[in-house]
C-alpha positions, 0 to 999 in steps of 0.5 A: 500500500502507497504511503501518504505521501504517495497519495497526496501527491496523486491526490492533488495532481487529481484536482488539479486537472478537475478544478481546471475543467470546473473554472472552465465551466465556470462552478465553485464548490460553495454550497449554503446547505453544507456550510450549516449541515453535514451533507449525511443528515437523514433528518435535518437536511434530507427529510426537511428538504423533501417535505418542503418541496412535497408539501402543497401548502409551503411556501415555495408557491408551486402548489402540487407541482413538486409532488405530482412530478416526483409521484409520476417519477415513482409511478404512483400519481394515478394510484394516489388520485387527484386531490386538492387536500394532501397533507405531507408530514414529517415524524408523523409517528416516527414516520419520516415522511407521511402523505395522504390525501384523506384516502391514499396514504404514503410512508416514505422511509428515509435510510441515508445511514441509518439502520434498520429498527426493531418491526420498523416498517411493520409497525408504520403499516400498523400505525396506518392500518385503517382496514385497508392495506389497498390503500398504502405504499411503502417507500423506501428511500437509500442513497443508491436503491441497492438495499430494501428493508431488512427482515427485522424491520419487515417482522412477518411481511416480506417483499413480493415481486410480481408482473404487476409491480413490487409490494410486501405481502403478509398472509392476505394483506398486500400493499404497495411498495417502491424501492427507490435511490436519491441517485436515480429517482431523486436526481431525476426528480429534482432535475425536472422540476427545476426545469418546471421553475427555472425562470424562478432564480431562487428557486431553481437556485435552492434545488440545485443546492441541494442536487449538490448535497445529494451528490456528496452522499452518494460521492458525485462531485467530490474530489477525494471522494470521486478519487477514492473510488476511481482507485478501487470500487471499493474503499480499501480498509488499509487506505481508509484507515491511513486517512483515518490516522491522518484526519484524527492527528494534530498536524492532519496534512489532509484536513486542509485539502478536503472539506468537513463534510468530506472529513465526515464521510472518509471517517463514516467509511473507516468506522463502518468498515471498522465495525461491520462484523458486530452482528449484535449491534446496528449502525447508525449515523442518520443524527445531525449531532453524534456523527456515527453510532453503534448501538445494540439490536434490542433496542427496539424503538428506544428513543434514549439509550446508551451506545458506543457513538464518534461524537465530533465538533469542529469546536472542540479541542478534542474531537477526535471522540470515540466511546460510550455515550447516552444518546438520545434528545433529553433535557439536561435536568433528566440527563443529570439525573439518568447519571446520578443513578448511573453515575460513572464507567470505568471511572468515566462519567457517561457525559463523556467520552473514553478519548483516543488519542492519533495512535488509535487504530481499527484494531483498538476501536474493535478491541474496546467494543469487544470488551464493553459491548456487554456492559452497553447492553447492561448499562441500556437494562439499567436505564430501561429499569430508571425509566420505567421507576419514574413512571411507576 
């Protein structure tokens, strides 16, 4: 395997040759969305976008246009009917994104890094259930449309592939479904109905902003990222955790060539490879604020819950952070008090992190899950037992 040097050396001559042929055309890399959120953030970025542009009633004054077109896109606006009252939600019920029109109901799920949950899509179809499954489409939305929903998510339903298109079939009850890519059909998408505005500047302006987020997901338009797979279709782990080593170091000599979001994805990519072999945990890096999350698979629907995370700020010192963490969206008063009675880890407070320093490596990343992955789950059985106290 070539040294950094080595890489470094390719790498800059790679961009060279791509920023001359962009000032040609003349583009710049500048994007508002990315300079507020990681490009990776399923909910914040991604969901809020694509339920702005859904929805009818905001303020993007185009009415059902961005809809119509993006449900022709996925051959569902003859089923879903003409309606003048469509409602486009988003966390309805956990839900990512919900439409319906009083009749037709859609749940879009929305898996950029995230995984799968407990019964997921099974409990979404229940939530909807209104005795007609005719009725209901399952979305399911990942960066390159190569995966569907896992089998715990599915529960008893299972994917049906028939002459007349896909569904999920359990025992009688049968209902629509898609599998679709932000690579395919949402650029696809996106790309017609900026043409149906494109006299509107800011508009038109707006969607190609986030064309542009959606192309640093899936590696479109980045130049580390589009070098990285022109050397192998798959990232090499040695190479990964070469860069790696370099990003988390005090005197990285590749963080000032790449930007933070490009940062986030080459240490996604290390932490996954890292930690795929963990069957007993999910991975999870869908949140706007912990960039990467392990967690255990019982969790279930768990909305607070103690996992091993990659906490990362650009306004820390220290933000080269891999440990154990208590997740979830909780006030302070009731963090301090789940801490009080589960005061301390290996003599670590549980508001912290276990801190490796520019040594650590693949080999101690696992190591250390190895040995405290039983703990995460008895610590979780402990908040489990807090939780259930206070409400008793």
């Amino acid at each position: 395997m070539e040294d950094l040097k080595d890489f470094l050396d390719k790498f800059a001559s790679f961009k060279k040759e791509r920023m001359q042929e962009r000032k040609r055309l003349g583009k710049n890399d500048y994007n508002p969305l990315l300079n507020v959120l990681p490009a990776h953030d399923e909910v914040n970025l991604h969901s809020g976008i694509l339920k702005s542009l859904l929805d009818p009633s905001e303020n993007h004054e185009q009415g059902k246009l961005f809809l119509d077109l993006f449900l022709n896109e996925i051959g569902l606006k003859e089923w879903f009917g003409e309606s003048d009252d469509v409602k486009v939600l988003k966390e309805y019920k956990n839900i990512d994104i919900y439409i319906h029109n009083g009749t037709k109901h859609i749940i879009l799920e929305n898996k950029i890094g995230a995984g799968d949950q407990n019964k997921q899509i099974a409990r979404y179809i229940d939530t909807l259930n209104n005795g007609k499954k005719k009725d209901i489409a399952v979305i399911f939305l990942t960066p390159y449309g190569d995966r569907g929903p896992s089998k715990k998510s599915l529960d008893e339903w299972e994917i049906e592939n028939t002459k007349n298109g896909l569904f999920l079939k359990k025992g009688d009850d049968k209902v629509l479904y898609r599998q679709i890519s932000y690579e395919v059909e949402i650029l696809t998408w996106l790309k017609k109905s900026q043409e149906k505005v494109k006299n509107l500047c800011s508009l038109s302006q707006a969607i190609e902003f986030y064309k542009d987020a959606i192309n640093n997901v899936i590696g479109n338009g980045s130049d580390i990222i589009s070098f990285l797979k022109e050397k192998s279709k798959n990232f090499d782990s040695k190479l990964l955790e070469l860069l790696f080593q370099d990003l988390i170091s005090k005197e990285s000599k590749l963080l000032p060539k790449i930007s933070m979001y490009e940062r986030d994805y080459i240490i996604n990519k290390f932490l996954e490879e890292t930690c795929k072999d963990f069957n007993d945990f999910s991975i999870d890096n869908g949140s706007s604020y912990i960039q990467f999350i392990l967690k255990p698979e019982n969790l279930s629907n768990n909305d607070v819950y103690f996992a091993f995370a990659w906490f990362d700020t650009t306004n820390s010192k220290n933000w080269k952070n891999f440990g154990i963490r208590l997740i979830g969206d909780i006030s302070q008063g009731d963090r301090e008090k789940i801490q009080e009675k589960i005061p301390k880890f290996n003599g670590y407070t549980l508001s912290n992190y276990i801190v490796f320093d520019e040594k650590s490596t693949a080999e101690t990343i696992r190591d250390f899950i190895k040995k405290n992955k039983e703990k995460i789950k008895e610590l979780n059985e402990k908040l489990n037992g807090v939780k259930n106290n206070e409400n008793t």
